[in-house]
N, C-alpha and C positions, 0 to 999 in steps of 0.2 A: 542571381536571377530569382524573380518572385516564381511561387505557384502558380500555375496556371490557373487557379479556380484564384487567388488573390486577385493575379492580374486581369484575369478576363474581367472579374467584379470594377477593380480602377478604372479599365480602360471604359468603361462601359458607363461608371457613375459623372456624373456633370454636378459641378460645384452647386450646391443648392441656396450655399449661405456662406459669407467670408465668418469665422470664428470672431475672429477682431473685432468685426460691426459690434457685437455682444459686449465687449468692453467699454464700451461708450457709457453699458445702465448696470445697475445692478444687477447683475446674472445669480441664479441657483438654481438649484436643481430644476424646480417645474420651468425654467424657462422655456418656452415653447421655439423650436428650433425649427420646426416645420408643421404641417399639417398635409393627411392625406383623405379628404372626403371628410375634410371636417373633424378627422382623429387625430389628437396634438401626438406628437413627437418631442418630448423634451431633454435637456440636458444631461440631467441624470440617467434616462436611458443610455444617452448616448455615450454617458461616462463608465455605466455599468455593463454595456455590449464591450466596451473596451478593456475592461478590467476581467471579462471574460474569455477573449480572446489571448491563449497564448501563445501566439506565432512570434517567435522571435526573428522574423523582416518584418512585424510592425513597429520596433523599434526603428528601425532602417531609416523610416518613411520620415520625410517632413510632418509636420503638424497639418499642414493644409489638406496632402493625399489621405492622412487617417482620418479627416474629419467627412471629406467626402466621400472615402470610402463605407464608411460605418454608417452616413447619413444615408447613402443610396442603399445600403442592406436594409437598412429599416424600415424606407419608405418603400422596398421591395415585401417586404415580410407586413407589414402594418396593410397594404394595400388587398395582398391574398389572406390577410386574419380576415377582413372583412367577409371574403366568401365563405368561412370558414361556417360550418353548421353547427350549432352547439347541442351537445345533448349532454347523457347522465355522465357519460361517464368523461367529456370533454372538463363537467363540471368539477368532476371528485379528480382529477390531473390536477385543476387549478388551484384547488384549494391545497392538495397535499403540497403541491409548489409551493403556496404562501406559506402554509406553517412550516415547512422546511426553509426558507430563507429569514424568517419571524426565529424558527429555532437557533439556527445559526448564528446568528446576530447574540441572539442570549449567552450563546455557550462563548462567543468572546466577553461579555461581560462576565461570565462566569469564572472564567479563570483567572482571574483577580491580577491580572498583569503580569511581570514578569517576576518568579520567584525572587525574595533576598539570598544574600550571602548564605545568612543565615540558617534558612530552609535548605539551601543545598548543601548546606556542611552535616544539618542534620539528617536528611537525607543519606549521604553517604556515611556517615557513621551510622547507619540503620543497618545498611547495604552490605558494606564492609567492615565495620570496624570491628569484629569478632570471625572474619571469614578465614581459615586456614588453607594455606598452603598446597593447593594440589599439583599431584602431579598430573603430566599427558603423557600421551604416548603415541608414535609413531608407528604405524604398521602395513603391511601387508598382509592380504589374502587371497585364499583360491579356494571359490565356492561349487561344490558339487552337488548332485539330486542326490546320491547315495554314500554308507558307508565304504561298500566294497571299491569304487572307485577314488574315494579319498585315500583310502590304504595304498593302493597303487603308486598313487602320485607321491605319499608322503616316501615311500618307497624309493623312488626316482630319484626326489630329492634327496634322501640319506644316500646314495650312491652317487653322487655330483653334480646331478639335472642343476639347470639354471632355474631360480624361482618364478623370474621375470616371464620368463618364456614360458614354462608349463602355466601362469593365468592367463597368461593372451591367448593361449588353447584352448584351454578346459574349462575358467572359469564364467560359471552362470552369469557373476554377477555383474553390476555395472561396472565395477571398478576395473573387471576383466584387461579391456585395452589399454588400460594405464598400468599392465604389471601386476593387477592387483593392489595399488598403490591406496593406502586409502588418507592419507594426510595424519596432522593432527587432529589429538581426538580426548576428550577427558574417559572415563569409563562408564558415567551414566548414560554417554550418548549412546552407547551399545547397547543392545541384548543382552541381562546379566550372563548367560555360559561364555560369549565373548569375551564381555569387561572381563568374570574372574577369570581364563585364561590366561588374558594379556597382563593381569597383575602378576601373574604366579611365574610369569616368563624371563627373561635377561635379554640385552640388546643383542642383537644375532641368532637368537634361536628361534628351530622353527618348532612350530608345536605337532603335537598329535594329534590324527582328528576330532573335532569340536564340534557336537551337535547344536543345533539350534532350529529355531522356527522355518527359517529358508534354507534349511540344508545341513552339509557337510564341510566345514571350514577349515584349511590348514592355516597355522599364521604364523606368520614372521613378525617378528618384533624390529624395528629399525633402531628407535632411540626413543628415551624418555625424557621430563625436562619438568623442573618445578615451577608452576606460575602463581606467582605473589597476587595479592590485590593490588589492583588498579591504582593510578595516584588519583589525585582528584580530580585535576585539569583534566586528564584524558578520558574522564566517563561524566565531563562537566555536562556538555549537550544531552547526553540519555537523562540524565538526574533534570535537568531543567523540563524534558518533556514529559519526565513521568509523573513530574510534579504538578505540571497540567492536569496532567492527564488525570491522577487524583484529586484534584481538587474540583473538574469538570464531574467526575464522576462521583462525588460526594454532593456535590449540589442541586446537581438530575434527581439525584436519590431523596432529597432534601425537598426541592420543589413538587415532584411527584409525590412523595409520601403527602405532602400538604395540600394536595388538590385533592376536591371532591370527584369523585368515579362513581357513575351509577350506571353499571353494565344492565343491559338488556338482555333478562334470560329468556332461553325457550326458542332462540333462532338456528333453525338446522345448519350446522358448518357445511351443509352440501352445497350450499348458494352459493360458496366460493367458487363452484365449478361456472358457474352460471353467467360466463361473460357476455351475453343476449342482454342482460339487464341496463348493460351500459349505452346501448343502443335507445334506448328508451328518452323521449323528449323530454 
């Protein structure tokens, strides 16, 4: 079933133009596919409303309902641009749109295609090829506001209490309805009193209260486990996108250092409050 805001738009648009006919001449971009009051409507629009549109039942669709679907949003949206008023700040929307879709377009040219072999081997021997061995560890906890209450429970526990159950009681934290459970974890993702805790612990033992930022912590230790670096294949995807991502981010850095800036000083930052200005013809 389509959307209802899809299908009201199909049922409602009337073929304006068979696509085909177009085939006849030399079609691109500016070919003009309709006019509304005189305002061309071309290809390229109509190929870029499409390429913005990701509803997957536009795939569904024959060629012919996307064309007249897309053609009738246009000449619906092209018809009410005309009533549209323009002032300052309609004006500075427009223009940040151009140079945002002007930038974009750049920063594909920027990233120089797709990495080689070679970039991504050295890449990951950047990454990893000196990274040692750490280990994880699995744990539980039960977080409390205070000392005298951790004593309690640690208490409980050294007399048989079940772990599971006194966090789904007692503790504060999120992990509470899971047991306390709080997964795998390496030790900087903690709070160092946590991390060194849990280093100084053995599988099965529970700890003695452990202060920190949020409280009073008992912890169980569940199991620990060594993880190696990555192979290459399995961190191929991240290494390709960082490698974008550096190379986009080197050239921004590149192109901006080399362009001329000549800031205007002596303008109050209060004016940003001042969205009145925008109203201005």
């Amino acid at each position: 079933m389509l959307k209802p805001s899809i299908l009201a738009a199909f049922v409602i648009a009337a073929p304006m133009m068979v696509p085909g006919a177009l085939l006849a001449e030399e079609s691109n971009a500016d070919t003009v596919v309709a006019t509304v009051n005189d305002q061309p409507i071309t290809l390229g629009q109509m190929i870029v409303m499409k390429q913005s549109m990701q509803d997957p039942q536009m795939a569904e669709l024959p060629d012919q309902a996307v064309w007249d679907l897309l053609l009738d949003q246009l000449i619906r949206q092209t018809a009410v641009a005309a009533n549209g008023k323009e002032n300052a700040g309609v004006r500075a929307q427009l223009e940040l749109q151009r140079r945002n879709t002007l930038a974009a377009a750049a920063v594909t040219e920027l990233s120089g295609g797709e990495p080689t072999d070679e970039e991504v081997q050295a890449e990951y021997e950047e990454l990893f090829a000196d990274a040692e061995p750490t280990t994880e560890f699995s744990a539980a906890h039960i977080l409390v506001e205070d000392e005298e209450k951790a004593k309690e429970l640690k208490k409980e526990l050294d007399e048989g209490a079940d772990f599971g159950t006194l966090a789904e009681e007692n503790s504060t934290g999120p992990s509470g309805p899971n047991k306390g459970d709080l997964g795998w974890f390496a030790p900087d993702q903690m709070v160092p009193p946590f991390a060194e805790a849990v280093k100084a612990m053995e599988p099965g033992q529970v700890s003695d209260p452990v202060q920190t930022d949020f409280g009073w912590h008992i912890i169980k230790l569940n199991e620990t486990r060594v993880k190696e670096a990555p192979k290459l294949d399995e961190v191929r995807e991240q290494l390709v996108q960082k490698i974008h991502r550096d190379k986009i981010e080197a050239e921004i850095e590149r192109v901006s250092s080399e362009s001329k800036v000549e800031k205007t000083e002596g303008i109050d930052p209060a004016l940003l409050n001042k969205a009145d200005l925008l109203e201005a013809e």
